[in-house]
N, C-alpha and C positions, 0 to 999 in steps of 0.2 A: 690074390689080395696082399697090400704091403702094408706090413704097419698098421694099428691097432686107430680106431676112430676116436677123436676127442669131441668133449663136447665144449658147446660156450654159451652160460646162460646167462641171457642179460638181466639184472638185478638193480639198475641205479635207478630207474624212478622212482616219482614222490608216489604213484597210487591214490592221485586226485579223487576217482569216481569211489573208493571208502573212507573216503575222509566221515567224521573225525579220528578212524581206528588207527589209519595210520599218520596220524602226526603222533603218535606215539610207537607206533611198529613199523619200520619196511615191508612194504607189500608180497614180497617170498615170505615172511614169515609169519603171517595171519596165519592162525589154525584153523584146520579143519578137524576136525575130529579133536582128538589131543597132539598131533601134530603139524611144527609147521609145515607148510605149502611145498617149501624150498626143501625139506628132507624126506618128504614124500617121494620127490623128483628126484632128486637124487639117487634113493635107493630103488628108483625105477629105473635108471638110467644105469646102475651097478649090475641091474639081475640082468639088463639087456647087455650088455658085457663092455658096457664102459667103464674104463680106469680113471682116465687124467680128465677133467675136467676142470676152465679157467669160468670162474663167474666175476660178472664186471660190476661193480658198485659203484652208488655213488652216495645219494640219499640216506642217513643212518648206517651206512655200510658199515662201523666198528660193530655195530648189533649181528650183523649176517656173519662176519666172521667171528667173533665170539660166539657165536648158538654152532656154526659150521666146522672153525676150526680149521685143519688142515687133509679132513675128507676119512681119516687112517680108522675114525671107528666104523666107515661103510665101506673099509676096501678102497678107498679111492684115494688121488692123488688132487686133493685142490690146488689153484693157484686166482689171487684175488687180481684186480685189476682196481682201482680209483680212478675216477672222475672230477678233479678238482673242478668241471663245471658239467653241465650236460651235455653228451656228443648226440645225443639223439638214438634210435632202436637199432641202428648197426653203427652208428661214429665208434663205439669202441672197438670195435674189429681191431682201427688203427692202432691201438695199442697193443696188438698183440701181431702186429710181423713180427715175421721171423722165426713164428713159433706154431705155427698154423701150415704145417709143409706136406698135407695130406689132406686127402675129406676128410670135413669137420660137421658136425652138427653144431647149429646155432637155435637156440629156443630161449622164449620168453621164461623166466622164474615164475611164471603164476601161472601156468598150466597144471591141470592131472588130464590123462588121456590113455587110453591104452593099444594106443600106437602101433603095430607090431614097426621096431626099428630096425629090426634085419629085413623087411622086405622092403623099407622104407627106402637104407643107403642101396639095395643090390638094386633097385630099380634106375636109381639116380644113376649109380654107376653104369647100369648096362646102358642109360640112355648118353651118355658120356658129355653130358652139359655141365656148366658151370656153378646152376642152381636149379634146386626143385623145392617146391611148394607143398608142406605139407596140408592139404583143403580136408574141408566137411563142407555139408551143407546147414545153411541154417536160415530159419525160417521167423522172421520179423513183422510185429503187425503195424501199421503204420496209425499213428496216431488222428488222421485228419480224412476228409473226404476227398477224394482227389479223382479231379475230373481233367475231360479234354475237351478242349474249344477248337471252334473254327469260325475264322472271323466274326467271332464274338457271339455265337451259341455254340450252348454246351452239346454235345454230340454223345458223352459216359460220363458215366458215375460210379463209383466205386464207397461205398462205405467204408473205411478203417480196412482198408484189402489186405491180407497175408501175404506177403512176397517170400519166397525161394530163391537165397544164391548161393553161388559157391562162394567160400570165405577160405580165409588164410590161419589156418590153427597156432600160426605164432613159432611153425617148428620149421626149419629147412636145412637142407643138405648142403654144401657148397665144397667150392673147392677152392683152393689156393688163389687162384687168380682173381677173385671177386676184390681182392682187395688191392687192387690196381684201380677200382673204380670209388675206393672209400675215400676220401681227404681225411689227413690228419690234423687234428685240432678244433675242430669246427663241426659244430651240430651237422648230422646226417643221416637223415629215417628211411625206412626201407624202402617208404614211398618214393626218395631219392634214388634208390638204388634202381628200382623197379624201370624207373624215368628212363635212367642211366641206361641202363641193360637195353629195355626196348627200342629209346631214341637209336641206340647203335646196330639195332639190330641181332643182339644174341640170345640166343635158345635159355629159353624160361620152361621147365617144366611142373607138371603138377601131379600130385600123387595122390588120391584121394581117397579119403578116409572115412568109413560107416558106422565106427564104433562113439565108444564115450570120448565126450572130450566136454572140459569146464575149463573157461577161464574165469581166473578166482579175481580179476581185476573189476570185474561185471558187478554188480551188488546181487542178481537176480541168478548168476551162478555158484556165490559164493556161499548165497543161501542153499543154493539147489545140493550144493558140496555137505554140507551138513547134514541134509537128511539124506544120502547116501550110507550106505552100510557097509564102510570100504574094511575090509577084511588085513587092517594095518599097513597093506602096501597097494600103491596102485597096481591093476594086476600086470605082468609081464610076460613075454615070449622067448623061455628060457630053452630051446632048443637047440641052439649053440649063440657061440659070442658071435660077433658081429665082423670077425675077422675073417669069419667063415660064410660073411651075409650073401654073395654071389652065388654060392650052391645051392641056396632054398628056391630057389626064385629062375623057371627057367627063361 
């Protein structure tokens, strides 16, 4: 293994689905317990043996780094990034060639999860793709009756049906080269990337995960994050850093 894993957690959205909380706070730093969201994650991201991480702002971003600083009371090395407009859930990538010259983790700022991420990057690596998917499954109930016709009768019915799929936890592995498919300057979501990637034809992997995972951008996680009983840090996989993540994982 060469060189130590950075992370890059995207922070510039407005956090629409809490409004009215956050037109007064950025969505990383809604609390949960008595702290925010964004330094829970972080010091999740320290115990799993990340140093340097780059967080991208845009939205209220002088608030995230005034609450964050320059990372040095959790061990860590911050560097911020701005937004003078929205690039969208990977456009800021762009801002940061040149500095991204190894596997990096990218994650949303409003996750908690307890991820194990040494089995997470050794996976990505042993599979030797350019990204992988951190998944869970999750289970939605659909608001409406939803039936199937055939030439005009109904043939099922379903009342308000539960559906199971697999989703995207907001975290992914990559490597250097993802960012030959980012544009600079100009809005670009991962949905673009995904498009990107598959239209061409290259390996998309998926890593799937059974444990906890909230995203705090949800209203209906954000509550669920509150009456959890988190023991001050989201829990971690302190068995070695992540430099050593290839040897856990045969």
């Amino acid at each position: 293994m060469e060189g130590a894993v950075k992370a890059v957690i995207q922070s510039g959205g407005k956090g629409t689905r809490l409004r009215p909380y956050t037109m007064v706070l950025p969505k990383p730093l809604m609390p949960v317990g008595t702290k925010p969201v964004l330094e829970m994650l972080l010091k999740w991201l320290r115990r799993n043996g990340i140093r340097e991480a780059y967080v991208t702002t845009g939205y209220l971003g002088h608030l995230i780094r005034t609450v964050c600083g320059n990372g040095s009371q959790w061990d860590l090395r911050i560097t911020y990034t701005q937004e003078a407009e929205p690039l969208g859930t990977v456009g800021a990538l762009s801002l940061l060639r040149g500095k991204l010259d190894d596997t990096f983790l990218m994650l949303n700022g409003d996750v908690l999860t307890d991820l194990n991420l040494n089995a997470f990057v050794a996976a990505h690596r042993r599979h030797g793709g350019p990204l992988t998917i951190a998944t869970t499954r999750r289970t939605v109930q659909i608001d409406f009756g939803i039936l199937e016709e055939r030439d005009g009768s109904v043939v099922t019915f379903r009342e308000k049906p539960l559906l199971t799929h697999l989703v995207s936890t907001g975290i992914y592995c990559m490597e250097p080269s993802i960012l030959d498919h980012i544009p600079t300057g100009v809005p670009f979501g991962f949905d673009d990337l995904m498009h990107c990637m598959l239209g061409h034809g290259l390996p998309v992997r998926s890593f799937q995960h059974d444990g906890l995972w909230l995203d705090i951008g949800r209203v209906e996680d954000f509550q669920k994050a509150q009456g959890l009983a988190w023991d001050e840090e989201v829990p971690a996989y302190e068995c070695a850093p992540l430099a050593f993540a290839a040897d856990l994982v045969a």
